[in-house]
C-alpha positions in Angstrom: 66.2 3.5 85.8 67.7 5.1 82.4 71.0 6.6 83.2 71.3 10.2 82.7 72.8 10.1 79.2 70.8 7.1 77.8 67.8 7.3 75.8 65.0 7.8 78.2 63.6 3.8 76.7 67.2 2.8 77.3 66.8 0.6 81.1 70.2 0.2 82.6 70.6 -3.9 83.2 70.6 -4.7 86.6 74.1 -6.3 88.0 71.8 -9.6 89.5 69.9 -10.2 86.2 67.7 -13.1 87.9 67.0 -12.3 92.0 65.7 -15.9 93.5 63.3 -13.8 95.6 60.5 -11.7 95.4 58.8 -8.4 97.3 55.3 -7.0 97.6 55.3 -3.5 97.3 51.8 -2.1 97.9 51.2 1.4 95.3 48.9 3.7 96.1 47.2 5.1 93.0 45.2 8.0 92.2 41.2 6.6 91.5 41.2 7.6 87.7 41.2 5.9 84.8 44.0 7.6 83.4 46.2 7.5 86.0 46.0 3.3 86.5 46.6 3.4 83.1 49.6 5.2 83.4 51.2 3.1 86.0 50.0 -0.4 84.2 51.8 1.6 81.0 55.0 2.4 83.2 55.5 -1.3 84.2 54.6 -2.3 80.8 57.9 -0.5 79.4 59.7 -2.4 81.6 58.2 -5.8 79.7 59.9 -4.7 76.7 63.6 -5.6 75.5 63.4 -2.9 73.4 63.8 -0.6 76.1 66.9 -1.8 77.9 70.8 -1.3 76.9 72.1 -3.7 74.0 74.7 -6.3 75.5 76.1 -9.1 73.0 74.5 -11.8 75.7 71.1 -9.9 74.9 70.6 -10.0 78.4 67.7 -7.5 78.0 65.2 -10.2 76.8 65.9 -11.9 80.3 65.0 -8.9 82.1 62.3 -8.0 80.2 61.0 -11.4 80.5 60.5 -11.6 84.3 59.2 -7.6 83.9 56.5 -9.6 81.8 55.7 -11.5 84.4 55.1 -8.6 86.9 52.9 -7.0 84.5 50.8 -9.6 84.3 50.7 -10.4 88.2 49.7 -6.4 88.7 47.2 -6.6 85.8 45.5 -9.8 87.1 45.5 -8.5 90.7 44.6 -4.4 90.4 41.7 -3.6 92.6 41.1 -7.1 94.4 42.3 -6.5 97.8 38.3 -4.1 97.6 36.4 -5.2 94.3 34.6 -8.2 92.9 37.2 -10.0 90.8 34.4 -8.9 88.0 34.8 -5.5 88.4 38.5 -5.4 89.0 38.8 -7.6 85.5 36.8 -5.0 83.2 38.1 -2.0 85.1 41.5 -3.3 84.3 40.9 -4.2 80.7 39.3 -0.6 80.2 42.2 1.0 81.8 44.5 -1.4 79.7 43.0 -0.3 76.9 43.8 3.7 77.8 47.1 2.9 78.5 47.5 1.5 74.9 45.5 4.2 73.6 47.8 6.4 74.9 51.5 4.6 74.1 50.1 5.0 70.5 49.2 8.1 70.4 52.7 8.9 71.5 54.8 6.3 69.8 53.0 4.9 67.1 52.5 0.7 67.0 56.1 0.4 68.1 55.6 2.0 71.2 53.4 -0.5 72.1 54.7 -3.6 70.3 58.0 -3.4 68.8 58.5 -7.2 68.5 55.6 -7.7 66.7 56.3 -9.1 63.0 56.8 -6.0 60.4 55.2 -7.7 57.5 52.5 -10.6 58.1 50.6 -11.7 61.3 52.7 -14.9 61.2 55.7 -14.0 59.4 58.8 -11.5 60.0 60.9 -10.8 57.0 64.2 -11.0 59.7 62.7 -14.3 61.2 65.4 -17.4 60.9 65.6 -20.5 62.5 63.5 -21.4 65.6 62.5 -17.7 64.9 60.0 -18.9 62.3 57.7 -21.3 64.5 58.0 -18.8 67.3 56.1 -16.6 65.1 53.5 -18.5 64.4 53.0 -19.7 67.7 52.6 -16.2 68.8 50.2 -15.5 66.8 48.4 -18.9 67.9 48.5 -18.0 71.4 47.6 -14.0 70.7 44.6 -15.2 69.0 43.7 -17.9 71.9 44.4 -14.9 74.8 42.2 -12.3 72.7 39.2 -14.6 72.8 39.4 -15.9 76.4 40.0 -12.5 77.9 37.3 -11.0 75.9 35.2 -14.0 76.8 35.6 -14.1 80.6 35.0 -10.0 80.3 31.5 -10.8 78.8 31.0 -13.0 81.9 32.3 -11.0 84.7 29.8 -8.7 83.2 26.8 -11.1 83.3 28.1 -11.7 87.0 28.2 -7.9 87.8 24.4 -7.6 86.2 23.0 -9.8 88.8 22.8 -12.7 85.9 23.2 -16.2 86.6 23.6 -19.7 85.0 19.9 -20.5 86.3 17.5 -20.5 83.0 15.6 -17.8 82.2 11.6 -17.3 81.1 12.4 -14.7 79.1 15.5 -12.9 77.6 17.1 -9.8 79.5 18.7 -6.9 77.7 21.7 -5.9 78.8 21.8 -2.0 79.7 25.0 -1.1 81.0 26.9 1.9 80.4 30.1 0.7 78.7 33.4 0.3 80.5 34.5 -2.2 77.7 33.7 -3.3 74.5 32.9 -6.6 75.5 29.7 -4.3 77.4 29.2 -2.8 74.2 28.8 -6.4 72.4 26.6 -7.5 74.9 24.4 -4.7 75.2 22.8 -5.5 71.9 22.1 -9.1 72.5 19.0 -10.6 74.4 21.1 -12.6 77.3 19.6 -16.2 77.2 20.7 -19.4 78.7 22.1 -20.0 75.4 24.1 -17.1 75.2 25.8 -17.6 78.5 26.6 -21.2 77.7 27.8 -20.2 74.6 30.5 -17.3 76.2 31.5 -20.0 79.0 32.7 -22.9 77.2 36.5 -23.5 76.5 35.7 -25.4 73.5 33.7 -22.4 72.2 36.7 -20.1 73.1 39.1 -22.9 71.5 36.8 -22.9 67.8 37.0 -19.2 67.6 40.4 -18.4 68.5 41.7 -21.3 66.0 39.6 -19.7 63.2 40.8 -15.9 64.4 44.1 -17.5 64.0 43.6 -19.5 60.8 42.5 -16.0 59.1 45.5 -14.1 59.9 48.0 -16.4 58.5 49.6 -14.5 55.5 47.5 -11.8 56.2 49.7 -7.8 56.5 49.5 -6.8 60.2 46.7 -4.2 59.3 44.1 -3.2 61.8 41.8 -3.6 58.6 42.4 -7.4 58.6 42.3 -7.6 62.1 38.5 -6.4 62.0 37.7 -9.2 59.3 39.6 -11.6 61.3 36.1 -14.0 62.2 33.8 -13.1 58.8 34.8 -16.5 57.6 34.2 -18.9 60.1 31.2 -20.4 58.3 29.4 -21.7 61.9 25.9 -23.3 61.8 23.1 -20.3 62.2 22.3 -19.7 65.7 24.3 -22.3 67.1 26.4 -21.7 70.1 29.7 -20.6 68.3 27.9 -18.8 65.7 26.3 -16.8 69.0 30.0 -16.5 70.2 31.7 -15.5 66.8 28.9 -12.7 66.7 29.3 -11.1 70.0 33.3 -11.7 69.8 33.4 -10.0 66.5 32.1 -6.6 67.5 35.0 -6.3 69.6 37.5 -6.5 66.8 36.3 -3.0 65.9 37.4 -1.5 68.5 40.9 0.7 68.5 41.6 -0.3 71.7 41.8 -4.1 71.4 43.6 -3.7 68.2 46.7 -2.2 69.9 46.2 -4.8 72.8 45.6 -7.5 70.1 48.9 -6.1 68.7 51.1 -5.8 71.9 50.2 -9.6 73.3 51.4 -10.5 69.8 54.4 -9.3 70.0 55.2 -10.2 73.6 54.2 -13.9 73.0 57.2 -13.6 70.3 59.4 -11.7 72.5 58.7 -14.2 75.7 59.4 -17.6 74.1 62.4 -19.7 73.6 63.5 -22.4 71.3 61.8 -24.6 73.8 58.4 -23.3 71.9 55.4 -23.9 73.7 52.6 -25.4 71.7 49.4 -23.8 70.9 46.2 -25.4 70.5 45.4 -24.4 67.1 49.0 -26.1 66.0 48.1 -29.0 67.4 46.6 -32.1 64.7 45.3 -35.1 64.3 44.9 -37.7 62.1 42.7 -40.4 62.9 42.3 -43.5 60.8 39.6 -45.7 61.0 40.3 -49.5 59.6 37.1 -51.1 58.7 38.9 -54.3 57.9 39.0 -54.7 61.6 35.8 -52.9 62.6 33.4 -50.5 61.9 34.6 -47.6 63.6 31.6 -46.6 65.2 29.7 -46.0 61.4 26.6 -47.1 60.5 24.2 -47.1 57.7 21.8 -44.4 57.3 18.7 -46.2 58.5 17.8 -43.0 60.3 16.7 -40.9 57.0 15.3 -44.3 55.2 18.5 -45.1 53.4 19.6 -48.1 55.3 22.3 -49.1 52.4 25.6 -50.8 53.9 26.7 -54.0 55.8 30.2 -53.5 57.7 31.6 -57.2 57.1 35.2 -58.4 59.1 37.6 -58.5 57.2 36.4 -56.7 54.3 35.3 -53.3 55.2 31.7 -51.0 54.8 30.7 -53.3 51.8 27.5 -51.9 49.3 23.6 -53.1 49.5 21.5 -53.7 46.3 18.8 -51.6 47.4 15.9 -49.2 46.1 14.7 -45.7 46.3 11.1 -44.5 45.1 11.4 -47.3 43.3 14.5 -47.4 41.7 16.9 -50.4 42.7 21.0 -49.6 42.0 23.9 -50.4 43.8 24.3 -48.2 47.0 26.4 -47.1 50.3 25.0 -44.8 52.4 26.9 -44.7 56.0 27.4 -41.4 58.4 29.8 -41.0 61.6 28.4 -38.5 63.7 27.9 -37.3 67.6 31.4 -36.3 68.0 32.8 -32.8 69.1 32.8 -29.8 66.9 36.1 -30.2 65.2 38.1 -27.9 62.6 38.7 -30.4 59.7 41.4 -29.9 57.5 41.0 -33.5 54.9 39.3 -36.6 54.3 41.0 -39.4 52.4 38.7 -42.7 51.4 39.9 -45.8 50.2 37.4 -47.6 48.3 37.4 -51.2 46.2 35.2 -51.7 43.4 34.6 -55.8 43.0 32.5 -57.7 40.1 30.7 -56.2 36.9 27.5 -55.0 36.1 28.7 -51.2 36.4 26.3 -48.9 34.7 26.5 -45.4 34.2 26.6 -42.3 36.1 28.5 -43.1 38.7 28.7 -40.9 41.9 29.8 -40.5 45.6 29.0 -37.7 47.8 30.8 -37.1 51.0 28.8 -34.3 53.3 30.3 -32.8 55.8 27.6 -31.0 58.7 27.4 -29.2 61.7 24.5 -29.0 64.2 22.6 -31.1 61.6 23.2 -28.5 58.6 25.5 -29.0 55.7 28.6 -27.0 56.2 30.3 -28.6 52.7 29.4 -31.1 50.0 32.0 -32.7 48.0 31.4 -34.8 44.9 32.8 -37.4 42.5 31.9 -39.2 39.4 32.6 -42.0 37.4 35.2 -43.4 40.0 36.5 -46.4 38.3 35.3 -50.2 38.5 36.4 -52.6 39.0 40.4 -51.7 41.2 41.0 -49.8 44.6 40.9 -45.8 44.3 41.5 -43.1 46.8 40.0 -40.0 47.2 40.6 -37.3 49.2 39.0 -33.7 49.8 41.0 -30.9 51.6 39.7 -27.5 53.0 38.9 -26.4 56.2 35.1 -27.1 57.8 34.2 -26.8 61.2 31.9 -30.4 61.6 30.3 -32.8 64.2 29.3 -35.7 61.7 30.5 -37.1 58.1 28.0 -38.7 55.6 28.5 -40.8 52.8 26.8 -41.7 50.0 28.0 -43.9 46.7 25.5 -44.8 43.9 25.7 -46.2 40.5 22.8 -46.1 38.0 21.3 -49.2 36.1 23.3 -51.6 38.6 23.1 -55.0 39.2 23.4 -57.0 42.4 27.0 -58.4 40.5 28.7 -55.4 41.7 30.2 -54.4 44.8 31.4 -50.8 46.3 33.5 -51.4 49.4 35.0 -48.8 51.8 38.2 -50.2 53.6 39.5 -46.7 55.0 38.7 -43.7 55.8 41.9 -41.0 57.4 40.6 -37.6 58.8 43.0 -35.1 59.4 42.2 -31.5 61.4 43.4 -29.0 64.3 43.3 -29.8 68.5 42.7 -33.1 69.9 41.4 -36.0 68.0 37.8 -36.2 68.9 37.2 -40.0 67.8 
């Protein structure tokens, strides 16, 4: 406890700063919301280096480390020795909330996360060194905690209501007097197999948290930008993330998860080390696919009556003299699709034009869809005949399939277009 002189943050550092063993002490608490909030807030302090005396060895972060992990053992735990693990999670994450509520109304945001970065979500302007990619990993795993904890509240709640994974005939509206604002996003939305899917998927979870955390990057650490933190994901209509982004977003207007959001931000910074622990969304890929050796599991777009391309070994994805309504030109129409929703961040082709016979307007599409709907077209025209050429496009799209088309007007069949490479980059695991 504070010595009698310190500040009354100011915990004296124990003389064994790491005890090899633990105890269970069992706390009774008064049954109120305000009180449980109070004693989560109490150990909380204790979480924070901020709060202990200064030494040069910084010894505080140690403590306030291990205090870290109490907190989250007591917060995982509260009320399951007599509750549902369902009601023990929202009751906790409503009396969570309070006890942020309340730190703020007292001390202000750094009360409730002093180690949170002072000018951008990803940035600090005192940040050096391993410092830097400690912030941004924080944020990354801020982002990736937000979204599963609001996501396994949503379920717990389904649970609670009686709902299960078994289909349904018809929707059911959820009526439940709110205890969180995960309740409050779900009791506008017509609970459907779809929606419940949707909410229990770790991929799902994974998408949103990685575009949560794409839009913070260089953003000020405002609650402002925190509430327009999903607006730009861009997901196909009615499609399971869009579903997810949609309920998940209603909770970002909420005071409460804001200081929480806030809080886990900066104690992801304040519990890491040099030896950073890897986030999700930092992780990347780039996959290259060879069609000199084969044909990467491409093929030409028979499907939607464009069956233009022959993979040939050795060469590559190699152009068909072919018509349309009619008209017969020089053309390359191949697609990659059926693989898992993935953020991609570029595309780079590497084409060879062979022969003569080039006419005019010249062009090559690359379409980039999710769920079947187009989520980005790109475009290029006149490429140049006849030498190698790359191309590449960079953004960020959220896709499960890549079609290509190339086309060249008033062709002959002396020409050739040939596609030797293709390199796509993006975020988490490669899904080819």
């Amino acid at each position: 406890m504070p010595t009698e002189r310190s500040n009354f943050s100011r915990y004296v550092i124990p003389v064994n700063t790491d005890p090899e063993g633990i105890c269970c002490v069992s706390i009774p608490c008064p049954d109120d919301p305000q009180w449980r909030a109070q004693l989560l807030g109490a150990i909380w302090r204790m979480s924070l280096q901020s709060h202990y005396e200064r030494d040069a060895a910084h010894t505080g972060k140690d403590i306030a480390a291990r205090w870290r992990t109490v907190y989250s053992e007591v917060r995982d735990s509260m009320n399951k020795c007599s509750q549902p693990a369902f009601v023990s999670n929202t009751t906790l994450n409503a009396t969570m909330r309070l006890a942020m509520r309340l730190e703020f109304a007292t001390n202000g945001l750094n009360g409730i996360a002093p180690d949170r970065p002072n000018e951008y979500f990803n940035t600090d302007t005192g940040d050096a060194g391993d410092e830097i990619a400690r912030r941004e990993h924080a944020l990354c795993n801020a982002c990736y905690d937000y979204v599963s904890t609001i996501s396994q509240d949503m379920w717990g709640i389904a649970l609670g209501a009686g709902i299960t994974i078994a289909s349904f005939a018809t929707p059911i509206l959820f009526v439940i007097s709110p205890i969180a604002s995960a309740v409050a996003a779900l009791a506008t939305m017509a609970i459907t197999q779809e929606v419940l899917d949707a909410v229990a998927d770790e991929d799902n979870r994974i998408q949103i948290a990685c575009c949560m955390y794409q839009a913070l990057q260089g953003d000020a650490v405002t609650q402002a930008n925190f509430k327009l933190a999903l607006t730009g994901c861009g997901f196909t209509p009615l499609s399971q993330l869009e579903i997810m982004r949609d309920l998940i977003e209603m909770t970002l207007q909420d005071d409460g998860n804001w200081y929480a959001f806030v809080a886990q931000l900066g104690g992801h910074f304040a519990a890491s080390t040099a030896a950073i622990a890897e986030c999700i969304c930092t992780e990347t890929f780039c996959h290259e696919f060879d069609f000199t050796d084969n044909d990467g599991g491409w093929y030409n777009r028979v499907a939607d009556s464009r069956p233009f391309g022959v993979w040939q070994a050795g060469l590559g994805w190699r152009s068909v003299y072919g018509q349309i309504a009619g008209i017969w030109d020089q053309r390359l129409y191949i697609v990659r699709e059926g693989f898992a929703d993935t953020l991609v961040t570029s595309v780079k082709w590497v084409y060879e034009t062979t022969g003569t016979g080039y006419g005019d307007g010249r062009v090559w599409n690359m379409d980039l869809k999710e769920g079947g709907v187009r989520q980005h077209l790109e475009s290029w025209q006149d490429y140049p005949h006849p030498e190698v050429f790359v191309e590449e496009w960079v953004g960020e799209e959220t896709i499960d399939e890549i079609e290509q088309s190339m086309v060249a007007d008033n062709t002959s069949d002396t020409c050739d277009f040939v596609l030797t490479k293709v390199i796509v980059c993006g975020l988490g695991t490669d899904p080819f």
